[in-house]
MARZAFI-12637 format. One record per residue: y negated, z, x negated of N, C-alpha, C in turn. Coordinates in steps of 0.1 Angstrom, whole numbers, plus 2048, in hexadecimal, padded with zeros to 3 digits. Layout:
# residues N
YZXYZXYZX
...
# end
This chain:
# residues 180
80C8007F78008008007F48007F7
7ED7F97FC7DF7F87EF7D37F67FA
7C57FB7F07B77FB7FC7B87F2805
7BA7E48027BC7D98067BF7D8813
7CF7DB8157D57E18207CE7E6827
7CA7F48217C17FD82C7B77F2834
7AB7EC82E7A37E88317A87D983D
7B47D683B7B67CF8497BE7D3852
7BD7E28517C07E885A7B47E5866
7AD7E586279F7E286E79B7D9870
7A27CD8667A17BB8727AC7BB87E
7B67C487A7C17C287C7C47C888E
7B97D688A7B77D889B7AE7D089D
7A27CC89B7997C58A27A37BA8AB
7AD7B38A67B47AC8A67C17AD8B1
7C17B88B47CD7C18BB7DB7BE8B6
7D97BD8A67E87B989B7E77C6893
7E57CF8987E67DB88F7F27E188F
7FA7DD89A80A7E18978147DA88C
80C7CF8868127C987E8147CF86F
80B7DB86E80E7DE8608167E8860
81F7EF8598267FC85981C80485A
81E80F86181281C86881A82585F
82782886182B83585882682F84A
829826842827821833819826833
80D82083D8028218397FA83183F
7FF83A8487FE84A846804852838
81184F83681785082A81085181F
8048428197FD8408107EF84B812
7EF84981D7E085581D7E486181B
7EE86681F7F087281B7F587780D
7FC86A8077FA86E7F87EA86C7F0
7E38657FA7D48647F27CC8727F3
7CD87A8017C78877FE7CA88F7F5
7BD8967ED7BC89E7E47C38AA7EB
7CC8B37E37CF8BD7E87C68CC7E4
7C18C87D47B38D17D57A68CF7DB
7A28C57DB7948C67E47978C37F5
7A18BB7F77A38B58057A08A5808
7958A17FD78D89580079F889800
79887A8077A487380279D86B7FB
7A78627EF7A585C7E57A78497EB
79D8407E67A582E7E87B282E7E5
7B88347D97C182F7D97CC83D7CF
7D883A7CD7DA8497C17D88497BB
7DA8547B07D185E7A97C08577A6
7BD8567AE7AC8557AD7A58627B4
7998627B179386D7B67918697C6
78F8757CC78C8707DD77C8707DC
77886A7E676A8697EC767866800
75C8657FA75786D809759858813
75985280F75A84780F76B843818
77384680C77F84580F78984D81B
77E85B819785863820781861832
77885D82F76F85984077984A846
77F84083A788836841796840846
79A84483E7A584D83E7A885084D
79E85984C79B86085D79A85686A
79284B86679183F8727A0839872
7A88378677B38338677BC83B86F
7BF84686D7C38508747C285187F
7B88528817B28558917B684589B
7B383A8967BC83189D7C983189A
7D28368917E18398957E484689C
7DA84D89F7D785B8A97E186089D
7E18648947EB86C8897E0879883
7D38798877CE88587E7D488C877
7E189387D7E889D87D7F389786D
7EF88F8677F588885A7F088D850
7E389584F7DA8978447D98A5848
7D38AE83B7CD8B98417C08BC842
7BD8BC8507AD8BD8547A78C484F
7AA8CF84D7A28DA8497A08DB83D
7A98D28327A38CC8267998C6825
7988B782F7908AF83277F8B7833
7838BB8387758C984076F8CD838
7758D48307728DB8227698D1814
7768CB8167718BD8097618B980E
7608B78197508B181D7498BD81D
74A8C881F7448D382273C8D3810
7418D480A7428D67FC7398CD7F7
73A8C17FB7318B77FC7208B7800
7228C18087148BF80D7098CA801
7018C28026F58C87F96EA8D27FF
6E58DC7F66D88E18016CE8DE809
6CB8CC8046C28C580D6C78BE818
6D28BE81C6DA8BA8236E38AF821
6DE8A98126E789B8106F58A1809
6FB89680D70889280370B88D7FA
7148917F07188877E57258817EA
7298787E073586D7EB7418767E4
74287F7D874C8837CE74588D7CA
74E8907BF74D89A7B57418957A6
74088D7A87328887A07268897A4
72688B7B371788E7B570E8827B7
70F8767BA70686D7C17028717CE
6F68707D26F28737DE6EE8647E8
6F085F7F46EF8567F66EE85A806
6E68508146EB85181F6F4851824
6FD84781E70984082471584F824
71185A81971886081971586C820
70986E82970B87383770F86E840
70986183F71285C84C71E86084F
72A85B83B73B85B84073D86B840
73487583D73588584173588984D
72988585572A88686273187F86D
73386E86973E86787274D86F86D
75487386275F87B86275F88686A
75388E86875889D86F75589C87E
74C88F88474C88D89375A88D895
76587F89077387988F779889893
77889188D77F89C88777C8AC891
76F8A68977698AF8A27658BF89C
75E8BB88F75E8C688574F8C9881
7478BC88673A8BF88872F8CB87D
7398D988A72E8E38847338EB876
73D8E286F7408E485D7328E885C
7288DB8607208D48537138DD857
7088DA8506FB8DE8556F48D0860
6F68CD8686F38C08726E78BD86A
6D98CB86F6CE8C68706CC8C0861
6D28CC8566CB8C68496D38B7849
6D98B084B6E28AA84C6D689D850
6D18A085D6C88968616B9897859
6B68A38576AB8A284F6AB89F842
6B88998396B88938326B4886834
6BE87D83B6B98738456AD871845
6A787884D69887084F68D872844
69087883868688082C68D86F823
69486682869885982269085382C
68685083768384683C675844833
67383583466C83082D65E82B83B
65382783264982483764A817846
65680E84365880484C664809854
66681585567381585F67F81B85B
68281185069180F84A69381A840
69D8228416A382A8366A982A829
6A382E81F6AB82A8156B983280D
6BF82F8016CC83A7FE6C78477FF
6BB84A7FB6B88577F66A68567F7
6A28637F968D85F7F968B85B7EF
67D8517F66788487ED67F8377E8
6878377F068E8267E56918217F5
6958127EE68F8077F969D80A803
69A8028116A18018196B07FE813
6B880181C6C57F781F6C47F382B
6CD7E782A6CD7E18356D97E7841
6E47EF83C6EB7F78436EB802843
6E080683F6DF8188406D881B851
6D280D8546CE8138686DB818871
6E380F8726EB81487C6FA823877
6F082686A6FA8318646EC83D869
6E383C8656DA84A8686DA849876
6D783D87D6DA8408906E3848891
6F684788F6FE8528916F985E88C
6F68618846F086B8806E2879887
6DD86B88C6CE86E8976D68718A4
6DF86A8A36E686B8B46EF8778B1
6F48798A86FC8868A86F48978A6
6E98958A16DE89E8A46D98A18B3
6D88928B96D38988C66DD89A8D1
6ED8998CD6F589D8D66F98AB8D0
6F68B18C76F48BF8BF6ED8C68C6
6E18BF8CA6D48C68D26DB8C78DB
6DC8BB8E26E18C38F36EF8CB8F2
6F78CD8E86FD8D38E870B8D78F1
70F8C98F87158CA9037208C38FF
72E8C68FF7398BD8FD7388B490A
73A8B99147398B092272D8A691E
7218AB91D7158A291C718894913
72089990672388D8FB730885905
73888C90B74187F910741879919
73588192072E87692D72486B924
71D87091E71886791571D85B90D
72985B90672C85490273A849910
73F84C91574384992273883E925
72D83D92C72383A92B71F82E925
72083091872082590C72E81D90E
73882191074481691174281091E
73B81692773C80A932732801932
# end
């Protein structure tokens, strides 16, 4: 099994051919990629895990409804550890700080329904301490846009203000809502 694999795993549902690849072979591989000291999961073995990989991991999972393959409460921890006093993340154990890696912090712990690990707000007020003069956010304050960092800080804005209302009912009438 190689990243490769993984990554068409998600043409493959788009596609409704996702039963075509071995599900146990490719749970099997993710669970030898989880770190058993930090929790995080790794692209591929013996590599280090990142916040990156571990957020596919989880989407993988979560469409084979397998959660229960990994240990969450590793997962949890791994990001927890992650988060910085200003509310950003690093993607690893090296310490890059970047959007994208709140994003795949807070799209995991939504996945994971683990949420209140993190610090939300500093989480978002990292987020917006990156908006720039025209709108667009960049990796970190002060530097130019990306062009995919909007629809990553929106989840993020939207998961703040379903925080605020604070309603599980409220979020799944809400999102209910959005699928129709």
């Amino acid at each position: 099994m190689t990243r490769d694999k993984i990554t068409l795993e998600y043409a493959l549902e788009l596609v409704d051919k996702l039963h075509s690849l071995p599900q146990e072979e490719v749970i099997d591989f993710i669970q030898q990629c989880q770190d058993p000291d930090t929790g995080g999961i790794s692209a591929c073995l013996n590599h280090d895990p990142h916040l990156l990989h571990t957020l596919s991991a989880v989407q993988i999972l979560c469409t084979y409804n397998r959660l229960d393959a990994i240990d969450i409460n590793g997962v949890v921890n791994y990001i927890v550890a992650l988060q910085l006093s200003d509310g950003s993340f690093t993607g690893d154990k090296w310490g890059e700080v970047d959007t994208r890696f709140s994003f795949c912090a807070v799209a995991t712990l939504a996945l994971l329904n683990k949420l209140d690990a993190i610090d939300v707000d500093k989480a978002v007020s990292f987020v917006e301490s990156c908006k720039n003069f025209d709108g667009g956010f960049g990796f970190i304050q002060q530097t130019f846009n990306y062009g995919y960092s909007a629809p990553n800080d929106d989840l993020i804005f939207s998961i703040k203000e379903d925080k605020d209302n604070n309603s599980k009912e409220k979020r799944e009438k809400n999102r209910k809502e959005k699928e129709d």
